[in-house]
N, C-alpha and C positions, 0 to 999 in steps of 0.2 A: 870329692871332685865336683865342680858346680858345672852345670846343665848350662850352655846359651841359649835363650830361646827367641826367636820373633815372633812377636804379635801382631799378626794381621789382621783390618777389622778391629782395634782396638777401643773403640769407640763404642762397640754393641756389647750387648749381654754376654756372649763368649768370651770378647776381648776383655773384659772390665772383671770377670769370673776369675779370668787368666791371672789378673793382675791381684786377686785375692788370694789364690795359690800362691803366689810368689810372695806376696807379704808375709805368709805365715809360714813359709820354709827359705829363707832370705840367703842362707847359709849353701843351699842345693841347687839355687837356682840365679841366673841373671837375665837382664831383658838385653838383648842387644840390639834388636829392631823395635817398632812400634810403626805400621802403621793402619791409616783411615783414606776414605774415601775424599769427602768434605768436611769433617769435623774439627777442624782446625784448636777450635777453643783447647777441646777435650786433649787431646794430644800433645797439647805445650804442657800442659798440667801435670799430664804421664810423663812425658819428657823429663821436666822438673823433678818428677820425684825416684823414677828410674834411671837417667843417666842414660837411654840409649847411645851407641854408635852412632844407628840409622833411624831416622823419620821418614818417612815416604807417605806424599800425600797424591792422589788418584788425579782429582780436578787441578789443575795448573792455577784457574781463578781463585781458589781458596786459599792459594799456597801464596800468594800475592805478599808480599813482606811479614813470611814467616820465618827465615831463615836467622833474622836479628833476635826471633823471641826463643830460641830454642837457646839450649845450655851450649855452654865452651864446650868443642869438642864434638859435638853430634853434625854431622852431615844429612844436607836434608836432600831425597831423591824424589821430583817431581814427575806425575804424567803417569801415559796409561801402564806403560812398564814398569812403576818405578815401584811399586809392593812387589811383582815376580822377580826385581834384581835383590828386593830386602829379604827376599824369600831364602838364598840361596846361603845367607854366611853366618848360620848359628847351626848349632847340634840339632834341634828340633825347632819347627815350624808348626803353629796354631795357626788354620787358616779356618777365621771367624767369620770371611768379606761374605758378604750378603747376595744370595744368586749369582747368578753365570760370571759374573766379572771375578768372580774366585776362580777359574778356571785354571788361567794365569798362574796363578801362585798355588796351584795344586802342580801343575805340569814341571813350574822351573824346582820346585821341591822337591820332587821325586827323580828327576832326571839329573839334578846333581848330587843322588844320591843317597839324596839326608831321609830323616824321619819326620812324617807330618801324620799330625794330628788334627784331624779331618771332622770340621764341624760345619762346612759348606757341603751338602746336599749337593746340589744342583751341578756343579763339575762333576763328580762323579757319574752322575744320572745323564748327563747328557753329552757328555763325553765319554761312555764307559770304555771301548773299545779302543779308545786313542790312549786314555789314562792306563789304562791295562799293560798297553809297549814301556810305558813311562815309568812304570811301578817295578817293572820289570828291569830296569838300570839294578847294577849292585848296588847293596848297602840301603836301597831304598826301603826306606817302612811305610806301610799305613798303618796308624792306630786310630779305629772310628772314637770320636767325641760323644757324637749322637746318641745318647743315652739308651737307645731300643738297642743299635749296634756295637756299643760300646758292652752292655750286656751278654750279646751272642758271642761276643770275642772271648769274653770271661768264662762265659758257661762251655767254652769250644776248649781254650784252656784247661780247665778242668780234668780234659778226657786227652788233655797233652797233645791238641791240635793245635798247632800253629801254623799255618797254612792255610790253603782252600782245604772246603771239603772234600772230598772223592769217598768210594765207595769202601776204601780199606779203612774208613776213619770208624764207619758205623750211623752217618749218622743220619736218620728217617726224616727229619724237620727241623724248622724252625718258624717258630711262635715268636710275631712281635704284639708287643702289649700297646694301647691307643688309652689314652681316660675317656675318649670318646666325647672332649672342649666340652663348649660350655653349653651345648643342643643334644647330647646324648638323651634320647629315650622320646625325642621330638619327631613327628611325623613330616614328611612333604609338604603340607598343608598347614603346620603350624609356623614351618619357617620362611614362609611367602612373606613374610612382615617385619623381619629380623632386621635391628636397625646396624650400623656400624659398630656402634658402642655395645651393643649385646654380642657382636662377632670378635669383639676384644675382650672383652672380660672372659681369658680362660681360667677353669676352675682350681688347677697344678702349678703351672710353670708361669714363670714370668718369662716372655720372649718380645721379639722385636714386631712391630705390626702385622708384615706379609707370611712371617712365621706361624701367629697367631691366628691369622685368619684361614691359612690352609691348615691349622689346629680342626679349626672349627666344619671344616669342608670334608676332613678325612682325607684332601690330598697330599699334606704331611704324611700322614700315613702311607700315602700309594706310592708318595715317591719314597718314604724308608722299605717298602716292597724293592722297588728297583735297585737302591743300592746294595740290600741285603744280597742279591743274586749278582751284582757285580765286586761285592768285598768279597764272598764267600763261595762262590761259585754254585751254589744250590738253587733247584729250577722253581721256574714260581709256581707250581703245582704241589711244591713240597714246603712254602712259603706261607705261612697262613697268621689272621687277624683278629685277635681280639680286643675285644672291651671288658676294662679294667681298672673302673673307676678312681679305687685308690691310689692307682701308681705308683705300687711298692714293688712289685715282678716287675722288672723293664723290659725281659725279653726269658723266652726259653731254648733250647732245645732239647729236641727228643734223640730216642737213641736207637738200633734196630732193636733191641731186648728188651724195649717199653719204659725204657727209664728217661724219667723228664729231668733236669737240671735247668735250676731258675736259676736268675741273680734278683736280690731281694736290698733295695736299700729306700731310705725316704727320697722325694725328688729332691736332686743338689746336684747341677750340673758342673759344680767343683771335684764331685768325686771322678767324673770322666775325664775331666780337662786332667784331673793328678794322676789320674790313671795312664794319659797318653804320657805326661811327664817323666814318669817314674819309668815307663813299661822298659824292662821286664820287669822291675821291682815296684811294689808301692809306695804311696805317702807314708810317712809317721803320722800326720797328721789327718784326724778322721773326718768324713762328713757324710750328711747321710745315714748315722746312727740312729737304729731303730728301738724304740723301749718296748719287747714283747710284753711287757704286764697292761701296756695297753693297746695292741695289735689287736683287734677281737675278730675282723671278718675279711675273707676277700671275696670278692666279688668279680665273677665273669658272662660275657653273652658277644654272643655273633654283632659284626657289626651290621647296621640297616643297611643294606646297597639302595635301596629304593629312596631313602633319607639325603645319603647320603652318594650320591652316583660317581663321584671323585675319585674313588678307592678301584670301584671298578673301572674306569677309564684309561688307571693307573696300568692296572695288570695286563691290559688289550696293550698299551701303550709300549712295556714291558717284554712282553712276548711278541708283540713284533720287531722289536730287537733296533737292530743297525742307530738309525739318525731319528725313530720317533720317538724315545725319551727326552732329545733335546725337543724336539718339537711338542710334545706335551707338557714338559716346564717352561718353556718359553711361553707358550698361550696363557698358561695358568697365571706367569708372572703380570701379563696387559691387564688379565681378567682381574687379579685381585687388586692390581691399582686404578684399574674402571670404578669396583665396588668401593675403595675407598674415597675416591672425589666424586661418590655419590651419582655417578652414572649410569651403573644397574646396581639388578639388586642382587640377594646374597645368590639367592636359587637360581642365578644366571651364569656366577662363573661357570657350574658346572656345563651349561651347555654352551656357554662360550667357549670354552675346553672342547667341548665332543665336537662341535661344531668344526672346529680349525681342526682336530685330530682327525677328521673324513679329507680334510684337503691336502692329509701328508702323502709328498710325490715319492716316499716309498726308498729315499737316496739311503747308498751307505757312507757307514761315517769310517771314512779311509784317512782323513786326518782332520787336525784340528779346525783350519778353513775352511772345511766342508762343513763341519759340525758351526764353525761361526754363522756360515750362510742360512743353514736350516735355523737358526737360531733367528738371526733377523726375517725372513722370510714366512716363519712362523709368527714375528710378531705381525707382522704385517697383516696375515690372516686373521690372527685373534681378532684385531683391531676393526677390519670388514667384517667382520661377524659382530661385533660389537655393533656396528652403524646399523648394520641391517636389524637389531633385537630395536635399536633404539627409535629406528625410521617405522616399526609396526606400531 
């Protein structure tokens, strides 16, 4: 039986990963959606060579006589809605789109009841509470993408948990693993000087810019804190981070009788995306294969907070709950596009972050509007925080 899938975001590292999955299992799988943001080139091409239904492009101006270059047969859905209606008409949904504007197509996913496999962060974290009622429709799945989360789901498996956690499950923690980008083992003081180009060369993964650079900050990390406790339902005191240079453990958990269970594979963020694919069953096809005859070490340590103060911002951010997740990825996201058109510098997102996270007015996030509002309003803060570092 073959799988329909939409790819959302098709254009980024997740979406283009997607499309390597389905090349090599051709027979298991079909695209029936495809879409991007502004990337119009990229998506005729995909187009072409997958045959979508649906194209759906975000920006209206990009989409400007796009419709003559798509294939016979494919419909093209424009505008800010037009990936959450692509969202809703295949078996499983890949939602790759890049921060909060994935929101959208996490929301119409789930509430029409289908399966999405969730590699946009930021809707869950800043919406957890509203996603939560929505996840909650029959038939609805989440299966995390996210390679640390993608992990915990595995290793939860294992002990034939499918669900949240709760107390009858057994289980004491959960360890997510960080390689700790490309400034691990760097002090406060030596990252005062850190150019752009040193904030993108991470050591692991190849990701998208804003990705890479909250690599580099640990608030990657803080925010897979938050989602971990809104996938799994486990408190962030039971939540904990290491560094893990190799990036072979993606994630652990522990158990109450002492027992840890890792997932252990090379970095290949194919084997998550096959993973939401397949779930319940797997790929045939492997990735990620590791040769013990040359495994020799692994390597662990706490991470810096003082290095890196992102992580911790995360967890304050976290545990106060309601609307300031959204508000501490929203700030994060002005901050890290401050730092890349060279505005400030690296050591300032993090207190362009703290700085807007002191001026959260504390609202609950009762529905998605509300969580829009804290979302712009937070930018807007990050933003005044920005002027004021800039005007000392």
């Amino acid at each position: 039986m073959t799988t329909t899938i939409a790819v959302l975001g098709s254009s980024g590292s997740i979406g283009t990963q997607t499309l390597d999955v389905v090349r090599a299992s051709p027979q298991n799988y079909r695209v029936e959606a495809l879409g991007v943001g502004t990337s119009v080139d990229t998506v005729v091409e995909q187009a072409n060579e997958f045959r979508p239904d649906i194209v759906a492009v975000a920006d209206e101006s990009a989409a400007v006589g796009l419709a003559e270059r798509l294939p016979d047969g494919t419909t093209l859905l424009v505008g800010a809605n037009a990936m959450a209606e692509a969202a809703v008409v295949s078996d499983v949904t890949i939602n790759g789109v890049v921060g909060f504007a994935g929101l959208s197509v996490t929301m119409a996913t789930l509430e029409a009841g289908k399966r999405l496999g969730l590699a946009n962060k930021e809707s869950l974290i800043a919406a957890g509470p509203v996603v939560q009622r929505a996840w909650a429709t029959p038939g609805a799945e989440l299966v995390p993408v996210d390679s640390e989360h993608c992990a915990v789901h595995q290793c939860l498996r294992a002990n034939e948990i499918t669900g949240k956690i709760g107390d009858a499950d057994r289980v004491r923690g959960v360890v997510l693993t960080a390689s700790g980008g490309p400034f691990r083992g760097r002090s406060r003081a030596d990252l005062e000087s850190v150019t752009i180009d040193n904030a993108l060369a991470h050591p692991t993964w190849s990701m998208g810019p804003k990705i890479t650079i909250d690599s580099s900050t640990l608030v990657n990390k803080g925010l897979e804190v938050i989602e971990a406790h809104e996938l799994f339902g486990i408190g962030f005191d039971d939540i904990d981070v290491v560094v893990h240079p190799q990036s072979i453990i993606h994630s652990m958990v522990t158990y109450t009788d002492g027992a840890t269970i890792a997932q252990l594979s090379k970095p290949d963020m194919r084997l998550c995306i096959g993973y939401a694919l397949a779930f319940p069953d797997r790929l045939e096809v492997p990735y990620g294969d590791i040769d013990w005859s040359e495994l020799s070490r692994l390597d662990f340590q706490p991470p810096d907070l003082e290095a890196f103060p992102g992580l911790g911002l995360a967890y304050d951010a976290g545990r106060a709950g309601e609307t300031a997740p959204a508000w501490f990825s929203a700030a994060n996201e002005v901050a890290v596009d401050a730092f890349l058109k060279g505005q400030i510098r690296w050591v300032d997102i993090a207190d362009v972050v703290d700085g807007a996270l002191q001026r959260w007015p504390g609202t609950s996030a009762t529905d998605v509007g509300v969580v829009l509002d804290m979302d712009s309003r937070a930018r807007d803060e990050a933003a005044a925080v920005i002027q004021e570092l800039v005007a000392v």
